[in-house]
C-alpha positions in Angstrom: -84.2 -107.5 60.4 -82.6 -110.2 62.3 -82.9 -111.2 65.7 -79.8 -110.7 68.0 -78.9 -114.0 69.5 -78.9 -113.1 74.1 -80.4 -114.7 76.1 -80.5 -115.2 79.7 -78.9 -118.6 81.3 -80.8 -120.7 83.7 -77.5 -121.4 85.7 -76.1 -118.9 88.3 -74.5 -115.7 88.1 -71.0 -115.6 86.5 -69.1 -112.2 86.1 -66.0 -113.3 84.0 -66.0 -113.2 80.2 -66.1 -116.9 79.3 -66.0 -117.9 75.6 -67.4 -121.6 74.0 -67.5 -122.8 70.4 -71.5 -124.7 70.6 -72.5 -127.2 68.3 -74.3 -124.7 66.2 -70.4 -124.1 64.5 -70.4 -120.3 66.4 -68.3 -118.4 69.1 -70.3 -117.8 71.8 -69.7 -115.2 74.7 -71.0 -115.9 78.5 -70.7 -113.2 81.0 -73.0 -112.9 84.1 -76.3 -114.7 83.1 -76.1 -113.2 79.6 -74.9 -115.5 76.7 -74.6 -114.5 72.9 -73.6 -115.6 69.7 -70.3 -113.3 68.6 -67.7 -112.6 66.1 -64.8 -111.1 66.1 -63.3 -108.5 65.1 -59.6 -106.9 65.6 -60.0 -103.1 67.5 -57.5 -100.6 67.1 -54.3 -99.9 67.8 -53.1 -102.3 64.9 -49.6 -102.1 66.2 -51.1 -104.5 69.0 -52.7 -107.2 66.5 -53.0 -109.4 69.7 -54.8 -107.6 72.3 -58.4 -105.6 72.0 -60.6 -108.2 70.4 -64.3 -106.9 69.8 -66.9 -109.5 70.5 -69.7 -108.4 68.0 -73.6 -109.9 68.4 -75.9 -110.0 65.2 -76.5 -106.5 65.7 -72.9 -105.5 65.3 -73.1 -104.4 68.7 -70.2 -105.1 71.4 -71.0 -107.7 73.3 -67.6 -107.4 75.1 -64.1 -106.4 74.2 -61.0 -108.9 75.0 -58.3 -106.8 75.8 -55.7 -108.9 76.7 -56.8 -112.6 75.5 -53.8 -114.1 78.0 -55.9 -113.4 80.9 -59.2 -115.5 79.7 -59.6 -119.2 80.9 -57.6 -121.7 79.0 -60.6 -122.8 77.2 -61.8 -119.6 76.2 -58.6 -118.5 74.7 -58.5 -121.8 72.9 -62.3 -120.8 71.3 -61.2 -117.2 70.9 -57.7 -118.5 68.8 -59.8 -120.7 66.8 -62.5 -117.6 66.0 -59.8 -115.9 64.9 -58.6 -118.4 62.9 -61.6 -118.9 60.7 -62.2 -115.2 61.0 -58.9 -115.0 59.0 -57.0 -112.9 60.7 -53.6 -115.3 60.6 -51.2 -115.5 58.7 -50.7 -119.0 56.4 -47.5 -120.7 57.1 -46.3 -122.5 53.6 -43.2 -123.0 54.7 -40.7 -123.1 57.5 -36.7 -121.8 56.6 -35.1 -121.9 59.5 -36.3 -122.1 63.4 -33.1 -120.6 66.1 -33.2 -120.5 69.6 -31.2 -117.4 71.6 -32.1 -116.7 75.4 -35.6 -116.5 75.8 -36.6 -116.5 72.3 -36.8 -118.5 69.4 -36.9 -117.0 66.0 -38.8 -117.9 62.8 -38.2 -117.4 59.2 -41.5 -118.2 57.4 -42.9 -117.9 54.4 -46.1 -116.8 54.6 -49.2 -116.4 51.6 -48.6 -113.3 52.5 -44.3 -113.3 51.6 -41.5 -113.9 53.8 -41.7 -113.4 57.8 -39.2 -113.1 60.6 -41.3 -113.9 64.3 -40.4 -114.4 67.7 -42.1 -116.7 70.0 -41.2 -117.3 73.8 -38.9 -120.4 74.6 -42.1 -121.8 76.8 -44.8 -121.0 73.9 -45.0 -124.2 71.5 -47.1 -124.6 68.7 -50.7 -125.3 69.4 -53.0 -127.9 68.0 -56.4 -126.8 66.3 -59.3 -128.7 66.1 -59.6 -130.1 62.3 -55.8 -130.0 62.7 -53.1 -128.1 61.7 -51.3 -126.0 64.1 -51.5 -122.3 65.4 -48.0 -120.0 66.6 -48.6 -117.1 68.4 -45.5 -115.0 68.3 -44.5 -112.3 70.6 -46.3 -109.6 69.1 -49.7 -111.2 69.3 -49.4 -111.9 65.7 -51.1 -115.3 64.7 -49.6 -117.9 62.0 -50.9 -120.9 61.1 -49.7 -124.2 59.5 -52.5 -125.7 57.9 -51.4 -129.4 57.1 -47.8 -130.7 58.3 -47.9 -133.2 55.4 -48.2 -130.9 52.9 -45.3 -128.6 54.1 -41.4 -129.8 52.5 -39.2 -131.9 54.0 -37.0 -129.3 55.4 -40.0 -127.5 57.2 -41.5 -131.0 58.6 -37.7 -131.3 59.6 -37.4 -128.5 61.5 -40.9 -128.6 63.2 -40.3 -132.0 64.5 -39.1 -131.0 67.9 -41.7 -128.6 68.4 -45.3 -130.9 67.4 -46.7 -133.8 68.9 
């Protein structure tokens, strides 16, 4: 049976839900003086792929449940967006048809491993950088899509993504 993986910190009390990628290569959750190795996994409703994240120790128990990632600490929505992206719960950009802007919005057309998608991100949201590169779009509905290489993508899709990547 294996051990689960809390333990108590030496520093002082904290009482928000803070997340940390450690050396070790794992997610790890902090909340009070209690710290634990996690993973995640998507709760239900499904039609809300963005929202109700369950923190899972060794155990499988629930360490804590992330029900609206936007209102965790820059850097632990950064961990919790990579989590999920090794946890392979994205979808894999292979290529980008055409990229609009309306009011508000921009729309995608993708083509996914998983076939075509239309997805809507907010004019403000941009294309974020993962560590080990590549780059990670949230889109409107909490949905996660991720370009793994730039280089490797057509002409046309590098084109169009130009404006949006460092």
């Amino acid at each position: 049976m294996q051990a689960t993986a809390v333990r108590k910190r030496e520093s002082g009390p904290r009482t928000e839900l803070r997340l940390e990628h450690r050396p070790d290569g794992q997610l790890w959750a902090l909340r009070g003086d209690v710290e634990c190795a996690v993973r995640v996994r998507r709760a239900f409703p499904w039609s809300e792929p963005g929202r109700f994240i369950s923190l899972r120790d060794a155990g499988d128990g629930e360490f804590a449940l992330v029900a609206e990632p936007d209102q965790l600490d820059a850097e632990s929505r950064r961990a919790l967006e990579a989590a999920l992206v090794a946890a392979g719960f994205v979808f894999v950009v292979t290529a980008v048809l055409e990229i609009e802007e309306e009011v508000e919005i921009r729309s995608w057309r993708v083509m996914t491993r998983q076939g075509s998608r239309i997805l809507q991100t907010r004019l403000d949201d941009w294309p974020r950088s993962l560590p080990g590169g590549g780059l990670l779009v949230r889109d409107v509905a909490g949905d996660l899509y991720r370009i793994d290489d730039l280089e490797t993508l057509d002409p046309h899709s590098r084109e169009l993504l130009w404006a949006y990547v460092d």
